[in-house]
LOPAKE-716643 format. One record per residue (C-alpha): residue in one letter; x, y, z. Coordinates in steps of 0.05 Angstrom, whole numbers. Each point is the difference from the previous one (the first is absolute). Layout:
N
{'A',{X,Y,Z}}
...
***
This chain:
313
{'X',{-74,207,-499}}
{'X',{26,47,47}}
{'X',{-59,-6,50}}
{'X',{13,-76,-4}}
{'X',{81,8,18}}
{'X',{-22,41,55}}
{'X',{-58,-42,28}}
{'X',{55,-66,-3}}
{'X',{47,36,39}}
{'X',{-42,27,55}}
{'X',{-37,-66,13}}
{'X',{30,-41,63}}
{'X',{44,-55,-14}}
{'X',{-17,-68,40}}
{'X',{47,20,58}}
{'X',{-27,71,-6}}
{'X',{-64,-25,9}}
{'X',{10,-47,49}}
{'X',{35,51,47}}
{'X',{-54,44,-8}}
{'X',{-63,-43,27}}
{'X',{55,-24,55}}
{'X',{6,72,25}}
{'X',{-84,9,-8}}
{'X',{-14,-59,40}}
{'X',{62,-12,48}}
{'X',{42,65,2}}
{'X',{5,77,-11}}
{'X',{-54,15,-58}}
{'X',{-61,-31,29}}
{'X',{-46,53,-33}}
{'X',{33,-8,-72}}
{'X',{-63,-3,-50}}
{'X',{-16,-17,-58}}
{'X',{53,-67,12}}
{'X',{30,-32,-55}}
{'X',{-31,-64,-26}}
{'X',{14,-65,33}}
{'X',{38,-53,-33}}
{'X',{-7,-72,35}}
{'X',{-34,-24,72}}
{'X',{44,41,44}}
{'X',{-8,69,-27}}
{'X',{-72,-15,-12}}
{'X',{4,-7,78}}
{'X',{47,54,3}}
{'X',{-51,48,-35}}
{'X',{-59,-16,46}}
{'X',{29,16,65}}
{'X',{27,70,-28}}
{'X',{-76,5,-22}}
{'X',{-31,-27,54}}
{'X',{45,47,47}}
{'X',{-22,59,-35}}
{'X',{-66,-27,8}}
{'X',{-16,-19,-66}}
{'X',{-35,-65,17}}
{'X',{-40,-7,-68}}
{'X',{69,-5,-39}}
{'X',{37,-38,54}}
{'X',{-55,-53,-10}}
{'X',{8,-6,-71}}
{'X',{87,-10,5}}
{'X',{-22,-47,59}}
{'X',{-46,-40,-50}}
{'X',{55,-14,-43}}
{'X',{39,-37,60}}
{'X',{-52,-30,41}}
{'X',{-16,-72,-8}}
{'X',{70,-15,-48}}
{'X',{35,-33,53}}
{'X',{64,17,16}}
{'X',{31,47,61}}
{'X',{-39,59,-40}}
{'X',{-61,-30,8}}
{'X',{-3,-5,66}}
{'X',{37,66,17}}
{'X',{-57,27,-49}}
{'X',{-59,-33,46}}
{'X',{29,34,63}}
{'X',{8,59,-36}}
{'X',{-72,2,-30}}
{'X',{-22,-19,73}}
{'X',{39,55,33}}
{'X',{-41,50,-51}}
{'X',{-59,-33,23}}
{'X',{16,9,68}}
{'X',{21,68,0}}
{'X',{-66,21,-6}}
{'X',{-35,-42,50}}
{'X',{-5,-63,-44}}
{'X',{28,-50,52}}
{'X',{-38,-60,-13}}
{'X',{14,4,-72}}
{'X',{66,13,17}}
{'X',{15,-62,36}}
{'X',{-27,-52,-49}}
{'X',{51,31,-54}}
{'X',{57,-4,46}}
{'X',{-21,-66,23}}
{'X',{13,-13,-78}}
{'X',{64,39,2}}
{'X',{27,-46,55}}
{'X',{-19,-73,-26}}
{'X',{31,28,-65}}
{'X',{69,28,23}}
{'X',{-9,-65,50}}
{'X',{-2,-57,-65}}
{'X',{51,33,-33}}
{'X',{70,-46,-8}}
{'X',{65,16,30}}
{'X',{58,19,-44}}
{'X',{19,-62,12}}
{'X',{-63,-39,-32}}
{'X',{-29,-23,65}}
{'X',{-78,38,18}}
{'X',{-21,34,58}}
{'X',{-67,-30,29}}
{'X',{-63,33,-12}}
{'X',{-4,-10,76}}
{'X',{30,62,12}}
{'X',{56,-22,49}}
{'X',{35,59,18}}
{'X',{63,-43,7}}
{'X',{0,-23,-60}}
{'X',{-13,63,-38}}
{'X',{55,34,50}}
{'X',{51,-54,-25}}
{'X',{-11,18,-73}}
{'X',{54,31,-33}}
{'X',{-42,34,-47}}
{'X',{-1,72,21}}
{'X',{-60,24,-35}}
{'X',{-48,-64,11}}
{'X',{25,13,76}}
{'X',{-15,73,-10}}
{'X',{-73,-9,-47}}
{'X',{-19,-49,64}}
{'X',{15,48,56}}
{'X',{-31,53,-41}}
{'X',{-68,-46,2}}
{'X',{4,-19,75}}
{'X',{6,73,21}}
{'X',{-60,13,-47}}
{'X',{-39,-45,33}}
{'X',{22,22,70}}
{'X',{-27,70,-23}}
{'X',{-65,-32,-23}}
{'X',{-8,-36,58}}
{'X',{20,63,51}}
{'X',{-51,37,-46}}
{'X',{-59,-43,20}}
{'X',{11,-6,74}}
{'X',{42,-61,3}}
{'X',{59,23,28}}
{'X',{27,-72,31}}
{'X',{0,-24,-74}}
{'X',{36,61,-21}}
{'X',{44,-14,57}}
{'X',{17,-74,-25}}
{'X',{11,27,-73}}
{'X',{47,50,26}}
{'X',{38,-47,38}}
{'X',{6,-48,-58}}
{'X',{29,55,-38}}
{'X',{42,25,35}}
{'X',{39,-80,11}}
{'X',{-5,-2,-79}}
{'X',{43,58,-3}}
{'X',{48,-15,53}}
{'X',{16,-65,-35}}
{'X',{1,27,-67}}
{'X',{46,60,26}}
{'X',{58,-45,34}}
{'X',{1,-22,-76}}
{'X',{-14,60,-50}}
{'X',{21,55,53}}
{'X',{-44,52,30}}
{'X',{1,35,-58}}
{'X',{-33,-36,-37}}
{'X',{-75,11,37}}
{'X',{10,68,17}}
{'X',{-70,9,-30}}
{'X',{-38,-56,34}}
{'X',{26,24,68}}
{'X',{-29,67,-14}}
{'X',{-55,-36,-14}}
{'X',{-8,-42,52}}
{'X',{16,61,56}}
{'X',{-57,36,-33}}
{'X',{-47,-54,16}}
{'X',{34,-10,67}}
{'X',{-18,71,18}}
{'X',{-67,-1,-23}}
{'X',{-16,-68,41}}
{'X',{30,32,59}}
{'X',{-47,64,-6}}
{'X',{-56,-39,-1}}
{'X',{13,-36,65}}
{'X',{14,56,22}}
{'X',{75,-2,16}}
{'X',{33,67,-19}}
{'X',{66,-20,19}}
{'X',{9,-54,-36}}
{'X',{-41,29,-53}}
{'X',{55,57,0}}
{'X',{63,-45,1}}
{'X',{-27,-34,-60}}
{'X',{-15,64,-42}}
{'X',{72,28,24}}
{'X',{17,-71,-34}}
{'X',{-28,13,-62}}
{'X',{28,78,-8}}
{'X',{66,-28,14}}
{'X',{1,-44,-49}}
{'X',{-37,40,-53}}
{'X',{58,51,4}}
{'X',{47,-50,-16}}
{'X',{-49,-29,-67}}
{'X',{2,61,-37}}
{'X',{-78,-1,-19}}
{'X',{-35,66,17}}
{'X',{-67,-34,-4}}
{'X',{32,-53,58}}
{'X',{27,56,44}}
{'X',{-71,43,-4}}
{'X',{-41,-57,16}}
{'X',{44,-13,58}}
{'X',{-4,63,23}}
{'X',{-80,-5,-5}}
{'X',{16,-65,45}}
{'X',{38,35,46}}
{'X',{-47,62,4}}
{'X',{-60,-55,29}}
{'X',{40,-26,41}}
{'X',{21,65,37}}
{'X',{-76,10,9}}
{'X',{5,-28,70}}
{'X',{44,63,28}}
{'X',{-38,40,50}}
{'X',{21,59,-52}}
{'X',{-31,-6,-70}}
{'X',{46,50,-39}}
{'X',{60,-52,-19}}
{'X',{-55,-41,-30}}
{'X',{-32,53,-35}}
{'X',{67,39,-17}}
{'X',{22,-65,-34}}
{'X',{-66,-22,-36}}
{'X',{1,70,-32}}
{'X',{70,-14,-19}}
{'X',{-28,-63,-33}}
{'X',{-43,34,-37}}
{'X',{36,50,-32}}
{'X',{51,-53,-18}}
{'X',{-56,-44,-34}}
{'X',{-34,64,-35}}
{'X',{76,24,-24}}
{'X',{14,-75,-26}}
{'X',{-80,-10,-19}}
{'X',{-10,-65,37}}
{'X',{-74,17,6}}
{'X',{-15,-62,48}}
{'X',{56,14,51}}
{'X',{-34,76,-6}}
{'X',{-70,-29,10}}
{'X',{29,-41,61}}
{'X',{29,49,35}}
{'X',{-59,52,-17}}
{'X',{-32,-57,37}}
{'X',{38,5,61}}
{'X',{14,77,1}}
{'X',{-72,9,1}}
{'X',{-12,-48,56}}
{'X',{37,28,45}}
{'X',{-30,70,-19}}
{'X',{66,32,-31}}
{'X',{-36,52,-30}}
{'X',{-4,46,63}}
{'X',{67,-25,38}}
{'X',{65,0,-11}}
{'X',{31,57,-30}}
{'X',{30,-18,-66}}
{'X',{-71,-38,-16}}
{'X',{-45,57,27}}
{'X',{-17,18,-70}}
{'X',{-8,-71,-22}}
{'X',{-75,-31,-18}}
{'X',{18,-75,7}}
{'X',{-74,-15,-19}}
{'X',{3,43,-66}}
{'X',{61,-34,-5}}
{'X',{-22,-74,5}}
{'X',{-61,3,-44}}
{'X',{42,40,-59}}
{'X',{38,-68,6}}
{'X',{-63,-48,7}}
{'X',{-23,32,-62}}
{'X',{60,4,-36}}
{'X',{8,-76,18}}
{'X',{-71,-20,-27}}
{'X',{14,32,-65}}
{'X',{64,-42,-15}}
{'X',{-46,-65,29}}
{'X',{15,-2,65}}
{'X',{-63,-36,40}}
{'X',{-7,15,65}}
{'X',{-25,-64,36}}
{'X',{-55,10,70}}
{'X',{20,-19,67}}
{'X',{-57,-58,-7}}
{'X',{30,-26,-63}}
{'X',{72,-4,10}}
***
């Protein structure tokens, strides 16, 4: 009987629970595991971005199963979420059809006020919604599929997408406030700076990572600020002097190997090892990036992570 008192009064209450995949997936706990269970759509959602940041795709699949395809604002914020997973690890034309699916369903959902947004996917319409998280669950889609489309060489569509975004948000920020899309800025700034390293534009890829670090201080999620960081470490590639790059993508790493974010590690592994870190740079001298980067790969396939080619992505 005693075991059972005890057992009751160390399980999380609702709100305890609720705070606690809140701080995994959005805030200052992102390596917390094992996470309590998840009670309803949201912390289903909740629960797979936590695991899928710790790169724990297998499980985040199965908490994204239970969302996808319910309809609802869940739904599609699990679809983008499912795609970005996909994506992550070179899945881009998967990627896109799920947040194509993520966007027609945070686009048909109805206004507070009864009235629905068309399927059509007019960004004015969306933007005039009142509806924070339909606004936010559709934003969330169109910067998905900017990523996809940046990820297969389209970089006018990503462009477009980007753009559409980013009126969405204005219009839904003279309403809700700024900060009420602190996230999908990030978001969108990441994508910004990746679309501007690929054409090839430094500067502007720099501007937009110094964006997203900015605003990643201010969000309070250490997962946020290290990928921003990884951001802003690509985009300082284009100095004459690699060591800022390098000093900062080691940074990066430690960060993600202290808060076990295995695919931020893998990432920046990635980019460490490209620009040969392992014999430059003082403070990285001693670092194997490669070892580094196929501990993760590895460590990633065993939790069912599947690495996509370049020719089918």
């Amino acid at each position: 009987m005693a075991h059972s008192d005890a057992r009751r009064h160390t399980a999380p209450t609702p709100s305890d629970r609720h705070a606690i995949l809140v701080a995994a997936a959005f805030g200052s706990s992102p390596g917390a595991h094992p996470l309590p269970a998840a009670h309803g759509p949201e912390q289903n959602w909740l629960r797979a971005v936590a695991l899928g940041g710790q790169g724990r795709y297998a499980a985040a699949r199965a908490e994204l199963a239970r969302v996808c395809g319910t309809g609802g604002v869940w739904s599609s914020f699990g679809a983008s979420t499912e795609a970005s997973l996909l994506r992550q690890l070179g899945g881009h034309r998967a990627a896109a059809v799920l947040d194509g699916r993520a966007l027609a369903e945070a686009g048909s959902l109805r206004t507070s006020s009864g009235s629905t947004v068309a399927a059509r996917r007019d960004v004015g319409t969306v933007a005039a919604r009142r509806d924070v998280g339909v606004v936010a669950a559709w934003c969330d889609a169109a910067t998905g599929l900017a990523a996809d489309a940046l990820g297969r060489g389209r970089l006018a569509v990503c462009g477009s997408l980007l753009d559409r975004c980013a009126a969405a948000l204005d219009a839904a920020e003279s309403e809700a406030g700024e900060k009420a899309f602190v996230r999908q800025r990030i978001r969108l700034a990441w994508v910004g700076a990746e679309s501007a390293l690929a054409a090839g534009d430094f500067t502007r890829a720099r501007s937009r990572a110094d964006r997203a670090v900015e605003l990643a201080d201010g969000f309070g999620s250490i997962r946020h600020s290290v990928k921003s960081d990884l951001v802003r470490s690509a985009s300082l590639t284009g100095l004459p002097d690699h060591g800022p790059a390098m000093d900062l993508a080691a940074d990066v790493l430690a960060r993600a190997e202290e808060h076990e974010l295995i695919p931020l590690q893998w990432a920046a592994a990635m980019l460490l090892d490209g620009l040969e870190a392992g014999r430059d740079a003082g403070r990285v001298r001693d670092l194997d990036a490669g070892r580094v980067r196929d501990f993760c790969a590895t460590v990633i396939r065993g939790r069912g992570g599947r690495f996509v080619t370049l020719s089918a992505c």
